[in-house]
C-alpha positions as CSV (number, residue, x, y, z in Angstrom):
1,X,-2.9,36.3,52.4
2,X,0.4,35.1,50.6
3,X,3.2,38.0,50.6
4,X,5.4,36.3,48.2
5,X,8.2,38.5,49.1
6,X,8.7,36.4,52.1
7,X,9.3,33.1,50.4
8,X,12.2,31.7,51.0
9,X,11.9,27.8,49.2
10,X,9.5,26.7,47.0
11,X,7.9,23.0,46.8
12,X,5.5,22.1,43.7
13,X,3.9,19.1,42.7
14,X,4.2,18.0,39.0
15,X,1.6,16.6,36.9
16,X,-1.0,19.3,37.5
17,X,1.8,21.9,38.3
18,X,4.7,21.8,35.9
19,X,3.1,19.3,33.2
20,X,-0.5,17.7,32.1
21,X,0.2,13.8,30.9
22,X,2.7,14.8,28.1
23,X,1.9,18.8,28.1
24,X,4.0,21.4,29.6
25,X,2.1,24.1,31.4
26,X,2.9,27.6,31.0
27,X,5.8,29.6,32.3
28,X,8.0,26.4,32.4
29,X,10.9,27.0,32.1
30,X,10.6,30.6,32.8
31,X,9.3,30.0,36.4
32,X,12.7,28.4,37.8
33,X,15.2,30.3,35.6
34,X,13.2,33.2,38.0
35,X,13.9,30.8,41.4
36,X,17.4,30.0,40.3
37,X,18.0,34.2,39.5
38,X,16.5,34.5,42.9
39,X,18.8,32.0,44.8
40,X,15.3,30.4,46.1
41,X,15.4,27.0,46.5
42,X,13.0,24.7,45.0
43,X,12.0,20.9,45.0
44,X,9.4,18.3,43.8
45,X,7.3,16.4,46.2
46,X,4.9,13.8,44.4
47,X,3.3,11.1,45.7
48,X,4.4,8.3,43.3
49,X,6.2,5.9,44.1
50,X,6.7,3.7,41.1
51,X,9.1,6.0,39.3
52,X,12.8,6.3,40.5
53,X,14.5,10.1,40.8
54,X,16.1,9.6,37.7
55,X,13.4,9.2,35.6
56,X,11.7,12.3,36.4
57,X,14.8,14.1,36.1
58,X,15.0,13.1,32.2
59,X,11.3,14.8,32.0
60,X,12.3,17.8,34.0
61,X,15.9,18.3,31.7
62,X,13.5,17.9,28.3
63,X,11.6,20.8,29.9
64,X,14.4,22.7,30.9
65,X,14.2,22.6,34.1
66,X,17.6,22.1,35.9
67,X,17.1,19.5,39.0
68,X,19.3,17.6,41.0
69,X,18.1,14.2,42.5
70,X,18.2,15.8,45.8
71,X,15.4,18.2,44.6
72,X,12.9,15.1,43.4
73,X,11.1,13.9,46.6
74,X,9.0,11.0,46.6
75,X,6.5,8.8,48.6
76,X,9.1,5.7,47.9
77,X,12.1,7.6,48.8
78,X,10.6,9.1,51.7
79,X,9.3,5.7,52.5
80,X,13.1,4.2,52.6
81,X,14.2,7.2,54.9
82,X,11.4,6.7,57.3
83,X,12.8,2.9,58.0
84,X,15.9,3.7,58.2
85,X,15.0,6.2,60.5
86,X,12.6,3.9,63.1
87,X,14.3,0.6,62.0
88,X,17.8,-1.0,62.5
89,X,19.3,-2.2,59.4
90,X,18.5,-6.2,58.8
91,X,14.8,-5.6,59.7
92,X,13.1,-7.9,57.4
93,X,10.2,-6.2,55.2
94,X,7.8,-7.2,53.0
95,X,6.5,-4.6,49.7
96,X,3.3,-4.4,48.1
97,X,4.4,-1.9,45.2
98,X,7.0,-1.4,42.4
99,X,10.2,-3.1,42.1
100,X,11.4,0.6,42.3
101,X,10.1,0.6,46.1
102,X,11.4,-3.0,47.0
103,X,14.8,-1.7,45.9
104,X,15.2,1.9,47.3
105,X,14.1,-0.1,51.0
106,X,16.7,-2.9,50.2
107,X,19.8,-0.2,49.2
108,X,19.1,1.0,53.0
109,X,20.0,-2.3,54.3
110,X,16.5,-4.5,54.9
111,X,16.4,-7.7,53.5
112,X,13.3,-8.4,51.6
113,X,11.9,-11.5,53.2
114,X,8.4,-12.2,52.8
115,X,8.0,-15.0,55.6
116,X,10.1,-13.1,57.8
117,X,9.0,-9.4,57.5
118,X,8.8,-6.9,60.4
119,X,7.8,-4.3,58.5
120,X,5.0,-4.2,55.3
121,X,4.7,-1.5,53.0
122,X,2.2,-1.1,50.5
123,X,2.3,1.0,47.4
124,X,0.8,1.3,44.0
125,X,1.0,-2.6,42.1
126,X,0.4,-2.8,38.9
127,X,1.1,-6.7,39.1
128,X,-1.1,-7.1,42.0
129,X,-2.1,-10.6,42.6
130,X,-4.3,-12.2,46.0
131,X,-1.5,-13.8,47.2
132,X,-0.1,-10.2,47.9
133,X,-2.6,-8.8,49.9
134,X,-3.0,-12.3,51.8
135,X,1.3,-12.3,52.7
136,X,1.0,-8.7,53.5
137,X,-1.7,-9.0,55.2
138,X,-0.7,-11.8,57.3
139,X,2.8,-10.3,58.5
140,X,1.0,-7.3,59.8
141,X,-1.3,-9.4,61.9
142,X,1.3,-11.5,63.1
143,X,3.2,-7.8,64.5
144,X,4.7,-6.4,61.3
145,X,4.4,-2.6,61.4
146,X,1.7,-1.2,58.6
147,X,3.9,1.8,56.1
148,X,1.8,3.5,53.2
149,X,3.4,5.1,50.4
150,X,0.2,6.9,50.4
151,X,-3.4,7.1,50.0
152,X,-4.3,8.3,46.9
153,X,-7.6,6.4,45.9
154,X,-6.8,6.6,42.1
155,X,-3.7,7.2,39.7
156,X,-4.9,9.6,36.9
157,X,-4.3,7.5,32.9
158,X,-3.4,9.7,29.9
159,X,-6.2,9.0,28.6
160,X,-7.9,10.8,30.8
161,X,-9.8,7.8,33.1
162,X,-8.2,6.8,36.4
163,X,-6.9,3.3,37.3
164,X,-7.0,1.9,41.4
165,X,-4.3,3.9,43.4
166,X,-2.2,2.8,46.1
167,X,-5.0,4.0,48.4
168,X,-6.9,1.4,47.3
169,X,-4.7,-1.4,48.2
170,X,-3.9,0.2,51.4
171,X,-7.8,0.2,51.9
172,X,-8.1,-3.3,51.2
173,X,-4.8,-4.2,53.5
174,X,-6.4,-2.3,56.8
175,X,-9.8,-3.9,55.9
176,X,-8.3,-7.4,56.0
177,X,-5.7,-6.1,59.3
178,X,-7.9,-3.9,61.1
179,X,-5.4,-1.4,61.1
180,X,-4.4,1.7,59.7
181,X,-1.1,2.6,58.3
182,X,1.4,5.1,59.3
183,X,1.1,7.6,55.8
184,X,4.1,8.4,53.9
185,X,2.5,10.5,51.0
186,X,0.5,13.9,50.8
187,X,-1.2,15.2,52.9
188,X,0.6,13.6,55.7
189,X,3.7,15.2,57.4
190,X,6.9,13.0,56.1
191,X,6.9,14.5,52.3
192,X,6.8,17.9,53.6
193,X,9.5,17.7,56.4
194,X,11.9,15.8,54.1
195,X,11.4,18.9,51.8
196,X,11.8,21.4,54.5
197,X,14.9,19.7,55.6
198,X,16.2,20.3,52.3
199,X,15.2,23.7,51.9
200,X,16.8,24.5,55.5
201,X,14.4,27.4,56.4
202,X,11.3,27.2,58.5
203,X,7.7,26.3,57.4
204,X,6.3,29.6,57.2
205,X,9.0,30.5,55.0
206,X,8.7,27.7,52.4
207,X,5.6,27.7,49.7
208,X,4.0,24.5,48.6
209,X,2.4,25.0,45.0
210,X,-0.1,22.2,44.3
211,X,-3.5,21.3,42.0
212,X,-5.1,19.2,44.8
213,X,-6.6,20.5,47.6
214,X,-7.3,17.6,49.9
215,X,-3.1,16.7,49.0
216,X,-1.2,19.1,48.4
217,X,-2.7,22.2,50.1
218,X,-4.2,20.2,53.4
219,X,-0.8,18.8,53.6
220,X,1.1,22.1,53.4
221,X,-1.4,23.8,56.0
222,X,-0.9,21.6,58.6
223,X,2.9,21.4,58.6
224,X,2.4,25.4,59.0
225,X,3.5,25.8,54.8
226,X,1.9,28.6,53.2
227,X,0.2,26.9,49.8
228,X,-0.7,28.0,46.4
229,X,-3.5,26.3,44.1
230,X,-3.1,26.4,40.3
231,X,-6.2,25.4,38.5
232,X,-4.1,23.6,35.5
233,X,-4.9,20.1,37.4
234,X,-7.0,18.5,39.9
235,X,-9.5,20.9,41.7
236,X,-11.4,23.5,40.9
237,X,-11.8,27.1,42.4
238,X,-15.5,26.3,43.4
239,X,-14.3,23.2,45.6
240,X,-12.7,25.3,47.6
241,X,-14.5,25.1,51.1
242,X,-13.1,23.9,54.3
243,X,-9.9,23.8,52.8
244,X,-8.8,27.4,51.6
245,X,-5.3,27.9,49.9
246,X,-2.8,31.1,50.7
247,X,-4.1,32.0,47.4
248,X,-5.6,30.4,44.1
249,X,-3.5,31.0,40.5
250,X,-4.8,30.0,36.9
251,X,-1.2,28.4,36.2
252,X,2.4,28.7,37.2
253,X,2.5,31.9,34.8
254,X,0.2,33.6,36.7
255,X,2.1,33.0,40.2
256,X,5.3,33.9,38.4
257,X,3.9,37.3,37.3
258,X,2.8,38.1,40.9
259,X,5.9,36.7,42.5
260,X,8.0,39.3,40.3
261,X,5.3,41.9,40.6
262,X,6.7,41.7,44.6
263,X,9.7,42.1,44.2
């Protein structure tokens, strides 16, 4: 049962949630002028890594949705916090992933040194070659830790067919390693505590709305989030099984009608 009333932050994914490809999905604006009004926090957690704060703050601002880059959380920014985190600065690393990822880990202090590397992260490529997977692949072996942006098995293409994920170059780095990854992305815990830190309230109080149930709404559950699926994106109402949501919405309008319907 979701009692809206009690909501004190609110997380959303995007494509699915506040857009589809180049569409925007109902009640945008409408929905955060209502946070804003509100004085409820709210922030975007998405699993990409390829694309820098900025860039989805230009798509946010042509949707009018206000945004700082505080409030855009991704899997290669949460990436670069988690080193700095478990890491001294200088710790060599090596990146399978975007030149975006490569330089949010360098600006933290880590020299990207492929011979070198302590640490190997692994990301979506769109310029992946064999020699990539073979360096990466080798550092780990030789000690390097194993990071994941995420695990995502596909990346959806606007027109409408899916292209290999990061997941799938993670899969092929642990096949090669033997090992598994510590997981950056949905629906592991990083994304969700680096939103709840910036919310400052507790789990409980914070709602995660999401069109993926194995993502967004697993992830939110077991960080102790309550979660709300829209049907604008990914899954479907009939999917829903041993993962069951706080509540299911057709779209962010129809959330927004029963979040003021609470009040």
């Amino acid at each position: 049962m979701l009692h809206l009333d009690a909501i004190r932050a609110c997380a959303l994914d995007l494509d699915g949630v506040v857009w589809r490809e180049h569409e925007k999905l109902p009640a945008v604006p409408e929905f955060f002028t209502f946070l804003r009004a509100r004085g409820i926090p709210y922030a975007f957690i998405t699993n990409n890594s390829t694309r820098t704060p900025a860039q989805y703050l230009e798509r946010l601002e042509a949707f009018g949705i206000p945004a700082a880059p505080e409030q855009i959380i991704t899997s290669g920014g949460v990436t670069a916090e988690v080193i700095a985190r478990r890491f001294p600065q200088g710790t060599p690393f090596y990146a399978i992933g975007s030149q975006n990822l490569i330089d949010l880990i360098a600006a933290r202090g880590y020299p990207f040194e492929p011979e070198r590397a302590q640490i190997v992260v692994v990301g979506l490529d769109r310029s992946l070659t064999y020699e990539k997977l073979k360096i990466g692949g080798q550092r780990i072996l030789a000690g390097a830790a194993f990071i994941a942006t995420n695990a995502d098995a596909t990346f959806p293409l606007p027109d409408g067919e899916v292209a290999p994920g990061a997941g799938s170059l993670v899969s092929a780095v642990a096949t090669m390693t033997g090992q598994q990854p510590y997981l950056i992305g949905k629906p592991a815990a990083p994304m969700f505590e680096a939103a709840l830190r910036y919310f400052g309230v507790s789990a409980e109080q914070a709602l995660m709305v999401g069109d993926r149930l194995d993502t967004d709404i697993l992830g939110a559950q077991n960080i102790g989030m309550k979660s709300a699926l829209v049907l604008t994106g990914i899954s479907r109402a009939d999917q829903v099984g041993a993962i069951v949501p706080d509540a299911i919405f057709a779209d962010l309008a129809e959330l927004f009608a029963a979040w003021q319907s609470s009040i």
